[in-house]
Backbone bond lengths (Angstrom), bond angles and torsions (degrees), N, CA, C in turn:
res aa  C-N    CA-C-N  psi(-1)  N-CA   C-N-CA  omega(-1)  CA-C   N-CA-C  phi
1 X - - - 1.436 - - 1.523 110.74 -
2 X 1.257 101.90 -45.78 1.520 108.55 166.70 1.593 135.32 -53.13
3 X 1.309 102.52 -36.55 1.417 109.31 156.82 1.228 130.26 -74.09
4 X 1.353 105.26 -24.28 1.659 107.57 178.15 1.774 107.34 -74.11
5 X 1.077 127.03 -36.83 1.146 125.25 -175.47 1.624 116.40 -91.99
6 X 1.862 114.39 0.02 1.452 98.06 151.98 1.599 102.51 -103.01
7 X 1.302 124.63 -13.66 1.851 108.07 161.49 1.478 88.07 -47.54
8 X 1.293 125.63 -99.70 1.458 144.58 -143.90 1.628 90.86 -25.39
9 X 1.539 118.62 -67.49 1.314 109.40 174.54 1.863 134.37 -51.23
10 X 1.094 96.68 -26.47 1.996 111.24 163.76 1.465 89.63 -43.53
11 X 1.528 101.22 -87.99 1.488 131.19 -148.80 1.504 100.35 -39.10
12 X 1.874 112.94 -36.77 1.857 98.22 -175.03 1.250 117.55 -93.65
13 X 1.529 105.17 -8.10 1.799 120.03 160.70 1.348 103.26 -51.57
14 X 1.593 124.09 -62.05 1.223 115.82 -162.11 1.496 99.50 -92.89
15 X 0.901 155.74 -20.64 1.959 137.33 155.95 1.159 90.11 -42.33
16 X 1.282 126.95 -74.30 1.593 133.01 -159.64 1.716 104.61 -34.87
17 X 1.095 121.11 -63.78 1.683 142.92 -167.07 1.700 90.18 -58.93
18 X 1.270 98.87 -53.82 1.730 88.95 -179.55 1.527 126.70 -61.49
19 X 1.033 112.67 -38.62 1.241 126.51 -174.24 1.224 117.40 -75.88
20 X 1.612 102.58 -25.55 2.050 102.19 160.73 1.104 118.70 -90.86
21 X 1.595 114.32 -16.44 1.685 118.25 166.99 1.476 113.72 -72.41
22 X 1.402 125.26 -12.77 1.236 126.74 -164.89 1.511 106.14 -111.96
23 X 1.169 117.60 -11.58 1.157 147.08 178.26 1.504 120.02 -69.18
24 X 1.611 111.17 -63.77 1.324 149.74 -172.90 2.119 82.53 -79.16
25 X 0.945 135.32 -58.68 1.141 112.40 -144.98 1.786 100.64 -109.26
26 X 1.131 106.01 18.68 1.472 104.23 170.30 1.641 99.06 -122.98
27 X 1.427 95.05 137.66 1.352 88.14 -178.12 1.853 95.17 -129.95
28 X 1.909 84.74 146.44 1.271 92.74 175.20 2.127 125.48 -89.87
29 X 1.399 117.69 105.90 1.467 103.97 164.58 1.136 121.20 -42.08
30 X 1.533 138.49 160.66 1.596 138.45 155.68 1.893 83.42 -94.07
31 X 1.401 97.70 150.13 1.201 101.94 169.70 2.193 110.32 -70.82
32 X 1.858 113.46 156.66 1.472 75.18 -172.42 1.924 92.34 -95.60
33 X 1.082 110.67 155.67 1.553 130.62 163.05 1.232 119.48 -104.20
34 X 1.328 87.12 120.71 1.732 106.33 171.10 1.752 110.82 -110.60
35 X 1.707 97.63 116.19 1.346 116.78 -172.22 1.587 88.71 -96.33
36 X 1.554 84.56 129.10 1.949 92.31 174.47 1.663 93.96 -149.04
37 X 1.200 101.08 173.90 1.629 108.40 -160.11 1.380 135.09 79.15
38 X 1.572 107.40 -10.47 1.638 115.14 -160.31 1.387 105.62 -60.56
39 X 1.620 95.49 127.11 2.004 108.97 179.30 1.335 115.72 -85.43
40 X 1.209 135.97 157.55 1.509 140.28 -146.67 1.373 80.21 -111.26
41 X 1.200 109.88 179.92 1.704 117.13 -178.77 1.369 107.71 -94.02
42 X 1.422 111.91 -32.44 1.614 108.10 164.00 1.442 123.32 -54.00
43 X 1.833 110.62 -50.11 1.076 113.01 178.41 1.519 122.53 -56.27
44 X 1.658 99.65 -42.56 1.769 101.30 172.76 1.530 100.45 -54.81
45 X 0.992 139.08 -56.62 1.712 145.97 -169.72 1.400 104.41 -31.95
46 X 1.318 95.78 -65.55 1.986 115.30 -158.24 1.701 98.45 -70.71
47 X 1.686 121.85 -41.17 1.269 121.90 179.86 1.870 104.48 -73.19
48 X 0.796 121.76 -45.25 1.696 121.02 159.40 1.142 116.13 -12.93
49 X 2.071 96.69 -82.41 1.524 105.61 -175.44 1.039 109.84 -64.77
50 X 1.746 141.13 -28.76 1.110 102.06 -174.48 1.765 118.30 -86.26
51 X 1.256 108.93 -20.65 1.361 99.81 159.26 1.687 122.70 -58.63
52 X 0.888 135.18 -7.77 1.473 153.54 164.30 1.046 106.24 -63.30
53 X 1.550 129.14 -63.45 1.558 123.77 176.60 1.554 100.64 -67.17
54 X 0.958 133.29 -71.53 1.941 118.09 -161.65 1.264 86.19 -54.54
55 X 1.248 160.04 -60.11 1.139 156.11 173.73 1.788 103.68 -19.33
56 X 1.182 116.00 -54.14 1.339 122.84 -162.69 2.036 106.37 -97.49
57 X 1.058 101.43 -34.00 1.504 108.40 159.41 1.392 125.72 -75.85
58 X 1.115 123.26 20.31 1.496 142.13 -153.97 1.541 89.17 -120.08
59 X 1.600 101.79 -78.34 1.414 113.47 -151.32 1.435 96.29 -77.55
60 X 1.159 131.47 -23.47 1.350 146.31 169.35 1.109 108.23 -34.82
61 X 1.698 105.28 -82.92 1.937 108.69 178.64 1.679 102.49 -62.38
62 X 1.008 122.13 -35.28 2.021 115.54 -178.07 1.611 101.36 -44.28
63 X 1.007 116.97 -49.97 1.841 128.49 -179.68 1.459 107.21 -54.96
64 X 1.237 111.50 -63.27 1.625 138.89 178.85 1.561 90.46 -32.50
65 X 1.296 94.50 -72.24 2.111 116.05 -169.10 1.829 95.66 -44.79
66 X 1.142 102.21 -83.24 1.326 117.05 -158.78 1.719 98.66 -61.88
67 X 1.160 117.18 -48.18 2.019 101.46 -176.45 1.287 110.26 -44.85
68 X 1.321 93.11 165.64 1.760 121.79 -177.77 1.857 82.58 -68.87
69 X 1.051 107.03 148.49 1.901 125.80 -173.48 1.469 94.71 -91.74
70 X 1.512 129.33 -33.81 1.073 126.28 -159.79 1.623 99.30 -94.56
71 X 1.134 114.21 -40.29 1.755 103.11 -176.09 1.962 102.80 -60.01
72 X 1.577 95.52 168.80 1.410 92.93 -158.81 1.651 102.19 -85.52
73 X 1.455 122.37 142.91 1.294 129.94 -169.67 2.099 108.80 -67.79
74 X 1.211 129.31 141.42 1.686 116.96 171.12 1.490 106.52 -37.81
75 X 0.853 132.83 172.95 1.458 142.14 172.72 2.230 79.60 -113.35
76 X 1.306 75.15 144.31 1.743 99.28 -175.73 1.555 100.48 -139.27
77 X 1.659 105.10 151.52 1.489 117.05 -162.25 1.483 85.42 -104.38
78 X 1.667 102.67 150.18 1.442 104.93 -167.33 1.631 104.64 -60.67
79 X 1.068 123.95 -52.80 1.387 125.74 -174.00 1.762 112.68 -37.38
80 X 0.949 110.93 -46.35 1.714 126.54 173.53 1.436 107.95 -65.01
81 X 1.667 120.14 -26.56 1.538 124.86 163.43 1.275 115.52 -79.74
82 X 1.478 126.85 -32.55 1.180 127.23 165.35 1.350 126.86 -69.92
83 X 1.504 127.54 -5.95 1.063 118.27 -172.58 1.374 98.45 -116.87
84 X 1.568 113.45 -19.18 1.344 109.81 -172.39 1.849 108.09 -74.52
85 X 1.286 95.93 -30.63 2.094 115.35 169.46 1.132 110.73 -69.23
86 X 2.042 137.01 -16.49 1.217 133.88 168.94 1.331 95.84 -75.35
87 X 1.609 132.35 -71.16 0.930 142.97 -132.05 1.876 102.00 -71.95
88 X 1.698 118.46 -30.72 1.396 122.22 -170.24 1.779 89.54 -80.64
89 X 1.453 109.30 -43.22 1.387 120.53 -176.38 1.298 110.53 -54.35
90 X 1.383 138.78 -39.70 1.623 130.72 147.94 1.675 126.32 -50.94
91 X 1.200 112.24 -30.35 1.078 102.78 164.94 1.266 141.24 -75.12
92 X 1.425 104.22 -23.56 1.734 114.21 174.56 1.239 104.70 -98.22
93 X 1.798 120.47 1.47 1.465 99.75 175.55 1.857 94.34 -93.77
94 X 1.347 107.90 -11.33 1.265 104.79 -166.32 1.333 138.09 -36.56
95 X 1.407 123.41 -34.77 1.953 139.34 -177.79 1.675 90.45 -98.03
96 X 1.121 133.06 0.64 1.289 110.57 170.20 1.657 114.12 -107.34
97 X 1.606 94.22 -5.26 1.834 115.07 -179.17 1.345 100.58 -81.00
98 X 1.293 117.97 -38.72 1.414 123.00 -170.17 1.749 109.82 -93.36
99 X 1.172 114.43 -11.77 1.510 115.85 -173.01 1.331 85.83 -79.40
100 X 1.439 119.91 -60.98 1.762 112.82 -167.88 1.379 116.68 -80.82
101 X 1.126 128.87 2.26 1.784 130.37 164.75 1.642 110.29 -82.21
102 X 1.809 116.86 -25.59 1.109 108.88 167.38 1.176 95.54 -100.24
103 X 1.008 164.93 -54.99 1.862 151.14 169.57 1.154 79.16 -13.59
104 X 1.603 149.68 -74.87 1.398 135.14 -112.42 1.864 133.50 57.03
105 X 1.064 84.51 24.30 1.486 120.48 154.17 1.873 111.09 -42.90
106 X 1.207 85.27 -86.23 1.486 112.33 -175.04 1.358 121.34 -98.95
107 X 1.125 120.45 170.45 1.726 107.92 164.02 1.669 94.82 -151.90
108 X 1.666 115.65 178.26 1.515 120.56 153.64 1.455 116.25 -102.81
109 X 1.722 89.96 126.86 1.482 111.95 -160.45 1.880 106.48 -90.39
110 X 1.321 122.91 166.77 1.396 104.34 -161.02 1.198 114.78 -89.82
111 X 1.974 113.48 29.66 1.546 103.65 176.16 1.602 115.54 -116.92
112 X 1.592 94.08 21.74 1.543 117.04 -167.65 1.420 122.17 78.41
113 X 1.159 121.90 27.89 1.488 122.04 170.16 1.502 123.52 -137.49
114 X 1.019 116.74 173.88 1.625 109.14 -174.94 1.229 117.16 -66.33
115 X 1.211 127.29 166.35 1.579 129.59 155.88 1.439 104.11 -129.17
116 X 1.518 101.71 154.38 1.611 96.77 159.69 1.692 95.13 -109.19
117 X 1.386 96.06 132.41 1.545 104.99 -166.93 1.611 124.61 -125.04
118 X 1.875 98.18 26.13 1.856 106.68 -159.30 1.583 96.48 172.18
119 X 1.662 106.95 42.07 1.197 98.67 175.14 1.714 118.31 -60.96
120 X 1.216 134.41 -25.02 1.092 129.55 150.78 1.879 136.35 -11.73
121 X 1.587 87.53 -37.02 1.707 103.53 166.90 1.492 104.95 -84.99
122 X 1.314 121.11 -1.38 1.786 86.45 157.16 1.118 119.14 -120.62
123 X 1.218 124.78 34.92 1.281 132.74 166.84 1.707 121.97 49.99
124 X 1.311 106.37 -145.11 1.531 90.51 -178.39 1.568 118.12 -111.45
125 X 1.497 106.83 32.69 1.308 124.18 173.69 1.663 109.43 -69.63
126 X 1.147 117.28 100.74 1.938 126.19 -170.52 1.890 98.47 -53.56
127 X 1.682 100.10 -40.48 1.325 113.37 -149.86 1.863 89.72 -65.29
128 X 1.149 102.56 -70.61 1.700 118.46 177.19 1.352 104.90 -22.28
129 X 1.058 108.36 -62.01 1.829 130.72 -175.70 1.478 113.07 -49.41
130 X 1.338 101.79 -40.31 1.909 110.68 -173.15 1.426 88.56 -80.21
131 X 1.114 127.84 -25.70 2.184 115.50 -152.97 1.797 81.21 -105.63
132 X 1.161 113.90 -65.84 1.455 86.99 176.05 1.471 128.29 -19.18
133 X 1.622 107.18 -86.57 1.512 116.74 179.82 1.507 107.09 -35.04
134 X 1.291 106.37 -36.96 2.156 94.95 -160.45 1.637 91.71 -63.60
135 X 1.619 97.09 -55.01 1.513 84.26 -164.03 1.516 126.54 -82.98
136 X 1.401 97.39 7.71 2.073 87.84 163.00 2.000 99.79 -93.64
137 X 0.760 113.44 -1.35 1.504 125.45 -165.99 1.797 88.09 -88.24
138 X 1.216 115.34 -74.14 1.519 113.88 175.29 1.496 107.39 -55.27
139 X 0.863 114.98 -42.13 1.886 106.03 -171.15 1.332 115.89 -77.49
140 X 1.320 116.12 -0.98 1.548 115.71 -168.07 2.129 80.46 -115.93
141 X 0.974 129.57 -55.14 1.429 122.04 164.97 1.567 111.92 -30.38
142 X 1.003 110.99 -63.49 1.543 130.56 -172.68 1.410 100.89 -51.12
143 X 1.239 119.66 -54.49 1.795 133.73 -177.56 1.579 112.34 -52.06
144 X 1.454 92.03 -53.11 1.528 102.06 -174.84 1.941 117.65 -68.50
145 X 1.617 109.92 -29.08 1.153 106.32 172.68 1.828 122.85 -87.65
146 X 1.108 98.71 2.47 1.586 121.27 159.70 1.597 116.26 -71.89
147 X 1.190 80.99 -69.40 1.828 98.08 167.70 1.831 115.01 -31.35
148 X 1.556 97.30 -75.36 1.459 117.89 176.65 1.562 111.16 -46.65
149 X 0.949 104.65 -42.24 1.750 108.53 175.88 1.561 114.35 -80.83
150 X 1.348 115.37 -11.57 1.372 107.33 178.47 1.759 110.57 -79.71
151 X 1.749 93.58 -40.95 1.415 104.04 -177.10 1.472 109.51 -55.37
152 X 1.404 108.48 -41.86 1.628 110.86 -173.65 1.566 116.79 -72.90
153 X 1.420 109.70 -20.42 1.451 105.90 176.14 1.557 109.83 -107.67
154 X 1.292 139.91 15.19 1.043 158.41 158.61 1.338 154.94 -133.15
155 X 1.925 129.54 88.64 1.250 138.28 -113.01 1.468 109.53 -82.09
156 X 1.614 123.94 -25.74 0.894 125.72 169.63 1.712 130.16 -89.23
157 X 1.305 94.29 -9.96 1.763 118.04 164.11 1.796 105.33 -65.20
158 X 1.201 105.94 -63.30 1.770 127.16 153.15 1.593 85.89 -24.44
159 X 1.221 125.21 -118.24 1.439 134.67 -158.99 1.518 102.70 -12.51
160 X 1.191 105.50 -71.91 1.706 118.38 -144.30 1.469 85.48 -67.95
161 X 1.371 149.10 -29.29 1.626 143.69 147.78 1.691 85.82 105.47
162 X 1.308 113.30 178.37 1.425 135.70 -132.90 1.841 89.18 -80.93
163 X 0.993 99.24 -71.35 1.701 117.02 153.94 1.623 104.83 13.01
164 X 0.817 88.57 -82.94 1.869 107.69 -151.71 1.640 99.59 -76.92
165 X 1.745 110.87 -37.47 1.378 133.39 160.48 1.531 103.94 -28.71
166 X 1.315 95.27 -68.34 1.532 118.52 -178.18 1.642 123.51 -34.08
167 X 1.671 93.23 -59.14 1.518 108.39 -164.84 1.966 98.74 -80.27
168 X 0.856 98.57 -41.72 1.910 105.99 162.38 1.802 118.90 -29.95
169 X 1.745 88.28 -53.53 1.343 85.62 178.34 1.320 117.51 -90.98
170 X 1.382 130.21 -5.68 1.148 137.05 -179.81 1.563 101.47 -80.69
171 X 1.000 141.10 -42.66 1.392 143.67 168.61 1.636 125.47 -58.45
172 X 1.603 90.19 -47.80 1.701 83.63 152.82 1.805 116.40 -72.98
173 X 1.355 131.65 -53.82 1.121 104.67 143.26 1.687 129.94 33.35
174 X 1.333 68.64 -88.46 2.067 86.23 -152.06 1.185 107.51 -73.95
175 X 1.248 110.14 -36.90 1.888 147.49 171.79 1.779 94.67 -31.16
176 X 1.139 117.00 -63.36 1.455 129.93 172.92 1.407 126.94 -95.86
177 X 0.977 103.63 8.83 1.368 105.96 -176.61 2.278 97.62 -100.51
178 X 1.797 88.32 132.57 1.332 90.95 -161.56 1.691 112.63 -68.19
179 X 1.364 108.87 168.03 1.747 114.24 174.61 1.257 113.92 -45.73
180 X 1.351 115.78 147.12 1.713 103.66 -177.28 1.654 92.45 90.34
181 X 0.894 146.00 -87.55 1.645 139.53 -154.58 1.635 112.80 -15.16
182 X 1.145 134.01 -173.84 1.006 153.60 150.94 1.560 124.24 -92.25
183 X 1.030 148.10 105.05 1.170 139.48 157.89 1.476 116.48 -127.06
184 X 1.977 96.65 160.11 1.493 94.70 179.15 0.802 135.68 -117.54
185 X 1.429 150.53 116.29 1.206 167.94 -130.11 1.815 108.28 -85.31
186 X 1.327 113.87 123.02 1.318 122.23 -171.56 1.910 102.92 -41.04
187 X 1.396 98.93 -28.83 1.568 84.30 178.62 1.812 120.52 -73.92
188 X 1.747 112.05 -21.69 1.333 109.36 149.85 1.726 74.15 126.02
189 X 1.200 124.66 7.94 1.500 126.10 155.29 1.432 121.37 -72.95
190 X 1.467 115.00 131.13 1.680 128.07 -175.01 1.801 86.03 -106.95
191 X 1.527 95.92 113.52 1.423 119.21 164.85 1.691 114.13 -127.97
192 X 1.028 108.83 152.00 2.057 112.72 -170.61 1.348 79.71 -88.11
193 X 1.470 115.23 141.44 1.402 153.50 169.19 1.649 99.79 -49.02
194 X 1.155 126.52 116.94 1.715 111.41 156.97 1.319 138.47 -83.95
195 X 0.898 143.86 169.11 1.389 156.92 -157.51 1.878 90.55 -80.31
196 X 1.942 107.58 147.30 1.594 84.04 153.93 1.487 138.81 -37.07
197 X 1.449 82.51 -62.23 2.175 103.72 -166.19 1.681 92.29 -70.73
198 X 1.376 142.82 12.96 1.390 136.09 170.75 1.658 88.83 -88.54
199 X 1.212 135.50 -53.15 1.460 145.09 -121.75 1.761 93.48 -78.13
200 X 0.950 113.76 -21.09 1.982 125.26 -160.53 1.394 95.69 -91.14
């Protein structure tokens, strides 16, 4: 009995011994990570608020929709009407923003607003030409009273001034804006957007 229980004790001496020899001589890599995308705290700020307003222009018209029509509506400050008419106003310009960014029509330029950057692609169609212009004309209006309202409802958006406001949204922008697009590069270069698996 006695022997069996200093084998038994051998046997976990030597697992034991192995398992720190195997231990000691295998070594583990960390895989390496490459962090890309990282948002500034302003940028988290300014992308916040503006998710905050469609956030708030959302539930806004949901109330609007769903209330009794006859009880009396909040009284709203024009500025809160103007932004709430940018923010629906991006959305219905939206499939015609994206039809001409993949046309290559247009692109997002690096002060957060559209450009038309290849009018050449619409040839000598007047009609094309008029709906283009209106709607980078409204969408760049629309952008800017987003903008203006971000600064006003947000103190460090305020600081960093319209500028930087600007280039914030131009990055989100591009951020969503599909492969193939146009965008412009802080150096003031128009390069087509790449694919993830292009970017490596």
């Amino acid at each position: 009995m006695q022997e069996a229980k200093m084998t038994y004790k051998r046997q976990m001496f030597v697992w034991g011994l192995a398992m720190v020899l195997l231990l000691m001589y295998c070594s583990v890599k960390a895989p390496e990570v490459s962090v890309t995308g990282e948002k500034t705290a302003l940028e988290n700020q300014v992308i916040g608020t503006y998710q905050q307003i469609e956030e708030d222009v959302w539930t806004l018209t949901s109330v609007r929709s769903v209330g009794n029509n006859t009880a009396p509506q909040p009284k709203m400050s024009e500025n809160k009407k103007k932004v709430l008419e940018a923010v629906q106003g991006r959305k219905f310009n939206k499939d015609d923003v994206e039809e001409f960014l993949k046309a290559g029509i247009v692109g997002e330029n690096n002060r957060g607003f559209l450009e038309i950057i290849h009018p050449e692609k619409i040839g000598k169609d007047e009609t094309l030409k008029n709906r283009v212009e209106k709607i980078v004309q409204s969408e760049n209006e629309y952008r800017k009273i987003i903008m203006e309202r971000i600064i006003v409802l947000n103190e460090n958006a305020a600081q960093a001034g319209e500028e930087n406001v600007g280039h914030i949204f131009a990055k989100m922008n591009k951020d969503n804006a599909a492969p193939g697009s146009w965008i412009q590069l802080d150096s003031g270069e128009w390069v087509q957007k790449q694919k993830q698996s292009e970017k490596k």
